[in-house]
Structure formats: C-alpha cells, structure tokens
N, C-alpha and C positions, 0 to 999 in steps of 0.2 A: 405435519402439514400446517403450512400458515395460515393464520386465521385474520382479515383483514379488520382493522375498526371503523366502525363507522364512519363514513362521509372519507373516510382517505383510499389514496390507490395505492402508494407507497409504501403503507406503516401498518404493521400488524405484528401478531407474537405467533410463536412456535416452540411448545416447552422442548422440542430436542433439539433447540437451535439460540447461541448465547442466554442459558437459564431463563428460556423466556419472555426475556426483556423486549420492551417494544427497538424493534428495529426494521431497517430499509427492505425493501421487498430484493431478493435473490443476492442480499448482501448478509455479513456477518454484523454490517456496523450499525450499532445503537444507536437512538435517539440521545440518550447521555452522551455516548464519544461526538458527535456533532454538535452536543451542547459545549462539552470540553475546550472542542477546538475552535469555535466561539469568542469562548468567556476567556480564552488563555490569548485572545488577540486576533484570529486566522479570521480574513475575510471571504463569504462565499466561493469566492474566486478563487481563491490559496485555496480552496479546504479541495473543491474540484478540478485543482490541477494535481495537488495529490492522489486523491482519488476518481480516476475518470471515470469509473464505471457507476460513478453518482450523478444522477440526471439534477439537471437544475433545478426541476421542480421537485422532487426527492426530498433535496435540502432544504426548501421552502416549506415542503409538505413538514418533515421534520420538527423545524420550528415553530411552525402552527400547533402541531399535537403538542409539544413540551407549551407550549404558552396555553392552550388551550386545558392538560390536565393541572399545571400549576392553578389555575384559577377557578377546578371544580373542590369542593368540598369534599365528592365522592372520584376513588378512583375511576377513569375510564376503562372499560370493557370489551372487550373484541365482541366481533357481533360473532351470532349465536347458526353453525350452519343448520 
C-alpha cells in the first residue's frame, strides 16, 4: 500500500512497489527516473509526451520533492497512517 509524504498528492513509497523508492502515485516511475530524464536534456514537455499517463503536476510535484529532500540534512519520511 502507498504511503503518501507529506504536503504531496503525487509522491509516496510502497516497499512492494520499485524497492521502495519514492515514486508517482499509480505509476511505476521514480522521482530518480524523472530526475534522469531531466538532467540527460528532456524537457517537461518531451518527458509527458513520452509518458502520458504523467499529469503535469506529477512532474512538477516530482521535482519539488527531489529539490526539497536534496536540501534536508535528514531524509524525508512518508507520513505515518
């Protein structure tokens, strides 16, 4: 079951769903692979015509949480049901 993190609607973890890792809600794909596709050149636009089933704010939410736990000292935490 996914467990949402705080303040997002998108982005939560699920340890029987990609190791855990924080990813898109009803999706398989990571907050990493959208960082990927990113940093390797893809603009918003390119990343959601490949991917439709990525809402725009998805990907927005996305890059909030990686900018948001890059700049905690402590990991971020799914909230607690």
């Amino acid at each position: 079951m996914m467990t949402l993190f705080p303040g997002y609607y998108w982005i939560g973890t699920d340890p029987e769903r990609v190791g855990g890792k924080p990813h898109i809600r009803g999706t398989r794909i990571t907050v990493a692979f959208v960082l990927e596709l990113v940093a390797s050149g893809g603009s918003l636009l390119q990343i959601q015509a490949a991917y439709p089933q990525l809402a725009p704010e998805a990907l927005q939410e996305a890059l909030r949480f990686a900018t948001e736990a890059v700049g905690h000292s402590q990991p971020l935490a799914p909230a607690l049901e």
